[in-house]
Residue, then its C-alpha position, 0 to 999 in steps of 0.5 A: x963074757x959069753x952072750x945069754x941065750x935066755x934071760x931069766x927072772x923079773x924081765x919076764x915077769x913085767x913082760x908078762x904084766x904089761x899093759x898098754x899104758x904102761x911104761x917100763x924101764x930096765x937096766x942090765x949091767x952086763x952087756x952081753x946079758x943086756x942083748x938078751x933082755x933086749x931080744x925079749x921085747x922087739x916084738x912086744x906089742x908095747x915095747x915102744x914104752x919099754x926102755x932098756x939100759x945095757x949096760x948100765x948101772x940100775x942104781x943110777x937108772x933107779x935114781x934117773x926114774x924115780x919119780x916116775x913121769x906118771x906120778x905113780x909106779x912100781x919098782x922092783x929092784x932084782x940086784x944080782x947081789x954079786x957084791x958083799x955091801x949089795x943089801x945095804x945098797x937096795x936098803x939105802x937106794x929104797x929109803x933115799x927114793x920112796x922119799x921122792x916117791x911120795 
């Protein structure tokens, strides 16, 4: 697969909103995409709190981090919805997780 110059979508969006405190976590299933999203944060000023999992499955990160140390958190999920069963799967991983959430 050919390396993304630029990584677009709701990476940047929660760069943008990062605050001092926070901690963020990312997960990218394909490799060459996870270098890119990788590049947006080497020189954000909190990126020792963001963690980027490359490549790897955002189910199981999901999963791993929820919930979260802080006891409190936002999710989003941004599936690439490249699979027939991808609604049912975020339907599925959000009723399973909230109920670990509360």
């Amino acid at each position: 697969p050919k390396s993304v110059g630029v990584y677009p979508g709701s990476a940047m969006i929660l760069r943008r909103l990062l605050r001092p405190a926070d901690r963020l976590v990312l997960s990218e299933l394909h490799p060459g995409e996870g270098d890119a999203l990788a590049s947006l944060f080497p020189k954000h000023p909190h990126h020792r709190r963001v963690y980027i999992h490359s490549p790897s499955d955002g189910y199981k990160v999901w999963k791993a981090h929820v919930p979260p140390l802080e006891r409190r958190g936002l999710v989003l999920c941004d599936p690439p919805y490249e699979k027939a069963t991808e609604f049912d799967d975020v339907l599925k991983a959000y009723t399973e997780h909230v109920k670990r959430f509360q």
